[in-house]
C-alpha positions as CSV (number, residue, x, y, z in Angstrom):
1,X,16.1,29.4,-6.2
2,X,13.2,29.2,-8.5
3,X,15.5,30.0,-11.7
4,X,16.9,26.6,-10.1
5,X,14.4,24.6,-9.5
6,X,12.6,25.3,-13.1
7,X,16.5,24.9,-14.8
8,X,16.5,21.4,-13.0
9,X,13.2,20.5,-14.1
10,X,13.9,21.2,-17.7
11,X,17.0,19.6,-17.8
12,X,16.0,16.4,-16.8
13,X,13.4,16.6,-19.7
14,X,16.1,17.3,-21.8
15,X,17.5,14.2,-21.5
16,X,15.3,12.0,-22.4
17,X,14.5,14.6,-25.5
18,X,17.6,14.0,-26.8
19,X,17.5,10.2,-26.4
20,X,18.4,8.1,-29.9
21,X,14.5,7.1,-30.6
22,X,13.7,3.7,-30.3
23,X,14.0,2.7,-34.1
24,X,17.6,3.9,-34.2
25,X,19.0,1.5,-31.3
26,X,16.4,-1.4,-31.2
27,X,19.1,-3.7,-33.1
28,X,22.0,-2.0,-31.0
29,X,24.1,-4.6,-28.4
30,X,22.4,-4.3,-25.2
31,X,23.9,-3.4,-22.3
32,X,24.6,-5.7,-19.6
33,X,27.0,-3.9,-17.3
34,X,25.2,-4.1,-13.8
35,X,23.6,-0.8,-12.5
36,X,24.0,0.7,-9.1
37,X,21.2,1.2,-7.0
38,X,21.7,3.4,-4.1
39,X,17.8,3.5,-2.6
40,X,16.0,1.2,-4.0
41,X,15.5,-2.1,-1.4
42,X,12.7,-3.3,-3.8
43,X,14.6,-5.0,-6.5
44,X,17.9,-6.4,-7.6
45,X,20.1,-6.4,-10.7
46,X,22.7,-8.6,-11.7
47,X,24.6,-10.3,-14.8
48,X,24.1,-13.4,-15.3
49,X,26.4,-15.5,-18.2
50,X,26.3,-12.4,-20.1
51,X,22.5,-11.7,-19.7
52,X,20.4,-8.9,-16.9
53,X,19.1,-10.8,-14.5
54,X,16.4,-8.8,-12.2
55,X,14.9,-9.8,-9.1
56,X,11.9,-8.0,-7.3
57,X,12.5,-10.3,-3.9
58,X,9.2,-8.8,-1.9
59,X,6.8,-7.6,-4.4
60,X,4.1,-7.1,-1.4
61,X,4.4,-6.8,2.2
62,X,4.4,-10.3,4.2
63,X,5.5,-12.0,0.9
64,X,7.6,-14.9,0.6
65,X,8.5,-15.7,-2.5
66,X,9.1,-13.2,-5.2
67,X,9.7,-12.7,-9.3
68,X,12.5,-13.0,-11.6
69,X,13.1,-12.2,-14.6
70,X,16.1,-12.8,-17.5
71,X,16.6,-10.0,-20.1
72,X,17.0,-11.8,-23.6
73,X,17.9,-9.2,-26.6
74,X,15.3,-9.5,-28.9
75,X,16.1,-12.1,-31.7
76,X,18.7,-14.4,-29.5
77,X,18.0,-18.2,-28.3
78,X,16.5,-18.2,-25.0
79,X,19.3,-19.7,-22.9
80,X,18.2,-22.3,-20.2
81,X,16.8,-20.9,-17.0
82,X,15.1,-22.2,-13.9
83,X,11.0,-22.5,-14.4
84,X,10.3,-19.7,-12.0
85,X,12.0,-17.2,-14.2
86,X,10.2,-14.9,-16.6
87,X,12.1,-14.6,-20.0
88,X,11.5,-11.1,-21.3
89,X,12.6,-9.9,-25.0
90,X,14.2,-6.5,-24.9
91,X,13.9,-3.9,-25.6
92,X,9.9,-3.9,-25.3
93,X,8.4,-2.2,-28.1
94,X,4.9,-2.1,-25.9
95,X,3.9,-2.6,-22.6
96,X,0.5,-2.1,-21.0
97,X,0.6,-0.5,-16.8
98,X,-1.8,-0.7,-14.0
99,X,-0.7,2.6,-12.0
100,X,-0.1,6.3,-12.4
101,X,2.8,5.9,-11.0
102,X,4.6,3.8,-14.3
103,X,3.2,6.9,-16.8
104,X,6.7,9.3,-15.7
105,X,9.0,6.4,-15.3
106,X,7.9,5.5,-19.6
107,X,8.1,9.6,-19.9
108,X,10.8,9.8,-18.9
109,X,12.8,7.7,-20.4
110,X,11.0,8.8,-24.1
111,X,9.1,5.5,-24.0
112,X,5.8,7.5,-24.0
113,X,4.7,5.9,-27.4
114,X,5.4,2.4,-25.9
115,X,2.4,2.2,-23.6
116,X,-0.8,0.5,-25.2
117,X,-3.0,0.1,-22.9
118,X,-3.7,1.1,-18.9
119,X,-6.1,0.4,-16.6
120,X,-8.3,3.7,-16.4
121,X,-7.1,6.3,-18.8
122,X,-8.8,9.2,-17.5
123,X,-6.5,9.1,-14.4
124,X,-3.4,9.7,-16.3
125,X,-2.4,13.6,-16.4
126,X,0.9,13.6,-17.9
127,X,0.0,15.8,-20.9
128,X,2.3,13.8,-23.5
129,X,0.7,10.6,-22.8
130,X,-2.6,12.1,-23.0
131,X,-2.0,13.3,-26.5
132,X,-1.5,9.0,-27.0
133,X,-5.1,8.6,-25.3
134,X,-7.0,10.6,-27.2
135,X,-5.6,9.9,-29.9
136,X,-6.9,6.7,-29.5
137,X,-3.5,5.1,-29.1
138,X,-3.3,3.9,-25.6
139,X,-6.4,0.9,-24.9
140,X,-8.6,0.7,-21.6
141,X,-8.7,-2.5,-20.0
142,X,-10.4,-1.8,-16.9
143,X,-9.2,-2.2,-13.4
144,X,-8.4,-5.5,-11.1
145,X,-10.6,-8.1,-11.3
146,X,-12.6,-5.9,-13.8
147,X,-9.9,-5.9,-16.0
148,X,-11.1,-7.0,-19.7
149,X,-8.7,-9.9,-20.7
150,X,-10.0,-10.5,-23.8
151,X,-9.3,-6.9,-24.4
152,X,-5.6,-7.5,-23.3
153,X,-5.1,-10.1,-25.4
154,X,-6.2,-9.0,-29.0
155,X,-3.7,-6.3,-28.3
156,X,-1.0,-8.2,-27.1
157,X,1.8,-6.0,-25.0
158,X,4.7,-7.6,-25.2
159,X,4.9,-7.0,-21.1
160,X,2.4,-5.4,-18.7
161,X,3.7,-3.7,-15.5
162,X,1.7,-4.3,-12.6
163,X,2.0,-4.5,-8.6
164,X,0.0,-6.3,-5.9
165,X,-1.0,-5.3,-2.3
166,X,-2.3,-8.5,-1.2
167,X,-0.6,-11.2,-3.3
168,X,-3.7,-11.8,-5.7
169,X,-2.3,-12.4,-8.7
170,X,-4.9,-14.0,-10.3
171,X,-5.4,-11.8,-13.4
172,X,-1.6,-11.6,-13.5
173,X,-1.5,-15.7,-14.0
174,X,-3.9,-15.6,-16.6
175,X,-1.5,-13.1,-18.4
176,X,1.4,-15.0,-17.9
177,X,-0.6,-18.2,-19.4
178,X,-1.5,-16.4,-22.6
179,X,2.6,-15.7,-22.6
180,X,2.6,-12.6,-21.4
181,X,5.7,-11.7,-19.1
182,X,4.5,-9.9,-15.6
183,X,6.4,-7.2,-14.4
184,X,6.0,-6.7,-10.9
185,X,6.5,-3.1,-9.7
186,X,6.8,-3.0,-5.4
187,X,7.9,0.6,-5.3
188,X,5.4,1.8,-2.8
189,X,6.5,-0.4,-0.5
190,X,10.3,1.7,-0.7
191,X,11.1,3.8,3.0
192,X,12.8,6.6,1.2
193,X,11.1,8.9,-1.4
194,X,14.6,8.2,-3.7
195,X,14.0,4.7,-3.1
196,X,11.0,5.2,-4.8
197,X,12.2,7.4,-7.7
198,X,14.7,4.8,-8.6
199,X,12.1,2.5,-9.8
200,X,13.1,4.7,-12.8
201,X,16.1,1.9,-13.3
202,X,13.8,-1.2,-12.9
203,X,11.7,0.1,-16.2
204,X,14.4,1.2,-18.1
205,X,15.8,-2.6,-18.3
206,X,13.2,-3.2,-20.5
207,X,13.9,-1.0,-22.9
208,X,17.4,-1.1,-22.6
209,X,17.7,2.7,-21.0
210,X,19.5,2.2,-18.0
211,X,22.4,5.0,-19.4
212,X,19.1,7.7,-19.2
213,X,17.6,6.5,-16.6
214,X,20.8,6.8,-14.9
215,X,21.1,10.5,-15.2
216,X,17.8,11.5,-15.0
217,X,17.7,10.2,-11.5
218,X,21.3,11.1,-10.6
219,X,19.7,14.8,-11.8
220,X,16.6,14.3,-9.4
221,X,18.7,12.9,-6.7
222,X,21.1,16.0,-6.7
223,X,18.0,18.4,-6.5
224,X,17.0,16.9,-3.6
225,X,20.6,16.4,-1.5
226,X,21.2,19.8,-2.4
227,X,17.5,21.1,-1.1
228,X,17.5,19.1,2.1
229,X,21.3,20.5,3.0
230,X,19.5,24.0,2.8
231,X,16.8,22.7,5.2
232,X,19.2,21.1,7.6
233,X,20.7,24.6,8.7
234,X,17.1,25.5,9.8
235,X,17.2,26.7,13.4
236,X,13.7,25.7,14.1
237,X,11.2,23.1,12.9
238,X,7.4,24.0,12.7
239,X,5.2,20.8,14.0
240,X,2.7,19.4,11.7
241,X,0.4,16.7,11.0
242,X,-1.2,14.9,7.8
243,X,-4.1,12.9,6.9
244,X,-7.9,13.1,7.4
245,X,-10.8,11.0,8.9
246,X,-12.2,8.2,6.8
247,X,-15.7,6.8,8.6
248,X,-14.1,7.0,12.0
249,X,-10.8,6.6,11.4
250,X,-8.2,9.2,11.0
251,X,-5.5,7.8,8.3
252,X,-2.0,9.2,8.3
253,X,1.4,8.2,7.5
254,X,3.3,6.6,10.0
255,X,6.9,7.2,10.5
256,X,8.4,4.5,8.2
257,X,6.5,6.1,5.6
258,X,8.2,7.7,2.8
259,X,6.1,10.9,3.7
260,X,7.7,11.2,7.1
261,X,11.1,11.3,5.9
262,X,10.3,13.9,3.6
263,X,8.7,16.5,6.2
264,X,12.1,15.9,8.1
265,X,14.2,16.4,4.8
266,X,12.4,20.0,5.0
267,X,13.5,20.8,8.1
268,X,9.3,19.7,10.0
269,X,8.7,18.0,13.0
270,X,6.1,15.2,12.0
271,X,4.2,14.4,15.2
272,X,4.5,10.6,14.2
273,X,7.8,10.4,12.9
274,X,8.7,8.3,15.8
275,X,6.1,5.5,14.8
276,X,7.8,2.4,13.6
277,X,4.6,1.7,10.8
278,X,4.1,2.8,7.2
279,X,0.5,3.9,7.6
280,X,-1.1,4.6,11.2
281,X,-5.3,4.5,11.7
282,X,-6.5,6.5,14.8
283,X,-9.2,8.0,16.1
284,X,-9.4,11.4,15.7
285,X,-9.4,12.2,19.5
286,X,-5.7,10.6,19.7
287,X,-5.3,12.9,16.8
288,X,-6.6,16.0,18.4
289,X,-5.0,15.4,21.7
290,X,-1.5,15.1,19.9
291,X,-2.0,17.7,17.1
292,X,-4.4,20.6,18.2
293,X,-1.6,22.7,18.4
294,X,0.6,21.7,15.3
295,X,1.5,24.1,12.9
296,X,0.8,22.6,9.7
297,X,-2.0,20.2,8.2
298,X,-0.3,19.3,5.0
299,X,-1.8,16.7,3.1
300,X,-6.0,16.6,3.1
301,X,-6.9,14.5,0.6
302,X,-9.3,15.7,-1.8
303,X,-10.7,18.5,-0.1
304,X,-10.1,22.0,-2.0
305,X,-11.2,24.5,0.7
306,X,-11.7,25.3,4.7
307,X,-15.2,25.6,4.4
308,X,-15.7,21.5,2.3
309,X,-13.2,20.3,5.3
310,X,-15.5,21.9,8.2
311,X,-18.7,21.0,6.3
312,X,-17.2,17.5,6.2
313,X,-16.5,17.3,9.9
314,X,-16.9,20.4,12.2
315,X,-14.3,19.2,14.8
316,X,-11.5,19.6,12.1
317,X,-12.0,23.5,12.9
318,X,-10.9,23.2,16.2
319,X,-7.2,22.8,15.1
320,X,-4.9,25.6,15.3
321,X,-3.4,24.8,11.9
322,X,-7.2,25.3,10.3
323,X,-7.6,28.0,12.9
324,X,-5.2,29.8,11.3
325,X,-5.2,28.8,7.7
326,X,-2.3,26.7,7.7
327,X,-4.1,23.9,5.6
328,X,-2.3,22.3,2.0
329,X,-3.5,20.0,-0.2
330,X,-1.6,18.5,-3.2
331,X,-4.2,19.1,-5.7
332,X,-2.5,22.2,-7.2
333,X,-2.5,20.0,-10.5
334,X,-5.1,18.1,-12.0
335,X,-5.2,16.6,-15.5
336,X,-7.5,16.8,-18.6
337,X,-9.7,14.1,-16.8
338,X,-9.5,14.4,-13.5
339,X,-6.1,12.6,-12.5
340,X,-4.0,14.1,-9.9
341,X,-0.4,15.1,-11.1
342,X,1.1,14.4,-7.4
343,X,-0.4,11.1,-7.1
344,X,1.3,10.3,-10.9
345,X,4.6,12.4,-10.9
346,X,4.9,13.5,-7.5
347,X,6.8,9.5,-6.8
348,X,9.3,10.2,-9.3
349,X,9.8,13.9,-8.6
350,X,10.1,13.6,-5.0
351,X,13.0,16.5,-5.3
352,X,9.3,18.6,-6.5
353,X,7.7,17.8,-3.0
354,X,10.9,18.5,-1.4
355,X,10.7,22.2,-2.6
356,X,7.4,22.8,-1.9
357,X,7.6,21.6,1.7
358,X,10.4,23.7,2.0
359,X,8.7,26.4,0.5
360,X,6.0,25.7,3.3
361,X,7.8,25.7,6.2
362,X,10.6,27.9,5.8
363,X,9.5,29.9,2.5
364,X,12.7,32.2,3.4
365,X,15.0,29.1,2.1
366,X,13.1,29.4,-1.3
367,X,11.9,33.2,-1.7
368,X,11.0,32.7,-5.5
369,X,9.7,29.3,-5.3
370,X,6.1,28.5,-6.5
371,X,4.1,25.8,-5.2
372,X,4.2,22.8,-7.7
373,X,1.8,20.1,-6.1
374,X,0.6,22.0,-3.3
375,X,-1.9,24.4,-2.6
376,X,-3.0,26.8,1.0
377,X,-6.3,25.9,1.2
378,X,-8.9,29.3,1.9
């Protein structure tokens, strides 16, 4: 299975390797034929008198009104459009992001040398954008409200991805005054971790890729159907629990959280699966009186051994899972600069989580597997 796994993971590079580069189809006829999304809740495609029209209908939890956005190829009249729609020229030939999260969805797609600027560079990992960053190529602009827009402007993205968790949009306006188009990305807010790896299709509109990011997903989304089928024959399903205590609350996924459903795509019983929130805040003697015995503690933050968790909090060695070793972090891959691989790729890649949990739980399923994002914790 490891053979597999690594084939699968090549492949999908492969295809966006062997993508025409940007010069050779920028003056091609886009393409306007509507794209399927089977996951994805968190935005909406449709043709519109021959032009992409794209919706993002909830771009934050509790929201009520949302962003649109009309797909012009580059060098055609604007057609008329209702004021609350962004026009946006395409294919981009630069956009500026705000999360780790967009760096894979531009990779790919081989739009790695279309990002000019980010937020905080030294949080991106993915090694080919990280050649751009050193090279000087890709800008810092700071973060929220710190963000330098004077900065932003003298190098003038044609688009900048961003997202919003409370509906402050205020740098975002300022953006969109100086006439640049906003686009919003909501995909944490997606249930399903291929929900959230479709957000693949949503940038790919922009640079007129929906054909690659078409298969690459298909290609992820097949790794994981076919990964979670092995699971499902599993005769028994080891209990675990995730999270760790913040000041003197314990914060763990809840069991609309993508995280939930994919413990249960590897054949785990999540103690909160049953919870009907995205994100859960306890104290840690619920915690305790629900998890001391649990199997598994899989997800712990940034801690990289036993002895900085128990230093940090001696009760978390009462557990059974700590009692006997049963403790993994994702921090099996950190960048150049400190970023956190899992917390960049590990969205897109959810078919990578998929096999490590397996690995985890039932590491019989996948004898030959190595741990990707995750590491057992001594």
């Amino acid at each position: 299975m490891k053979l597999k796994v690594v084939i699968s993971i090549f492949s999908i590079l492969a295809i966006a390797c062997n993508t025409p580069s940007k010069e050779r189809i920028i003056h091609k006829k886009m393409d306007v034929t509507p794209i399927e999304i089977q996951y994805a809740t968190g935005f909406r495609v449709s043709v519109k008198n021959g032009y992409s029209f794209v919706e993002v209908p909830k771009p934050y939890q509790g929201a009520e009104e949302g962003f649109k956005y009309l797909l012009v190829p580059r060098g055609q009249a604007i057609p008329d459009h209702e004021n609350d729609v962004q026009v946006v020229e395409v294919p981009l030939q630069s956009i500026a992001c705000t999360s780790t999260t967009h760096i894979p969805l531009l990779d790919y797609i081989n739009e790695t040398e279309s990002l000019v600027g980010f937020t905080t560079t030294d949080y991106i990992s993915s090694e080919k954008m990280r050649k751009r960053v050193d090279a000087g190529l890709v800008t810092e602009l700071g973060i929220d409200k710190e963000m330098n827009m004077e900065r932003l402007l003298e190098l003038d993205p044609e688009a900048v991805m961003g997202y919003t968790i409370t509906g402050d949009y205020g740098q975002f306006r300022k953006m969109n005054q100086a006439g640049i188009p906003i686009l919003i990305n909501a995909e944490y807010l997606e249930k399903h971790p291929l929900g959230r790896a479709e957000w693949i299709k949503f940038m790919a509109l922009f640079f007129d890729k929906s054909y690659l990011a078409d298969s690459v997903f298909k290609a992820i989304e097949n790794n994981y159907q076919n990964m979670k089928a092995k699971a499902a024959k599993v005769d028994s399903m080891p209990t675990l629990y995730s999270g760790v205590v913040y000041g003197d609350t314990w914060y763990l996924p809840g069991g609309k959280n993508n995280a939930a459903k994919l413990f249960a795509d590897a054949g785990a019983h999540y103690l909160w699966q049953d919870s009907t929130t995205g994100f859960l805040e306890l104290s840690f003697e619920s915690v305790y009186e629900k998890a001391h015995d649990a199997g598994y503690w899989v997800g712990v933050a940034s801690f990289n051994s036993l002895e900085e968790i128990k230093e940090a909090d001696q009760r978390y060695s009462r557990f059974s899972a700590f009692k006997k070793g049963n403790v993994y972090s994702y921090n099996a891959r950190i960048g150049a600069t400190g970023g956190n691989e899992y917390l960049e790729l590990g969205y897109l890649r959810p078919d990578l989580i998929l096999a490590d949990l397996i690995k985890i739980f039932h590491p019989e399923l996948l004898p030959d597997h190595e741990l990707y994002f995750h590491e057992k914790l001594n």
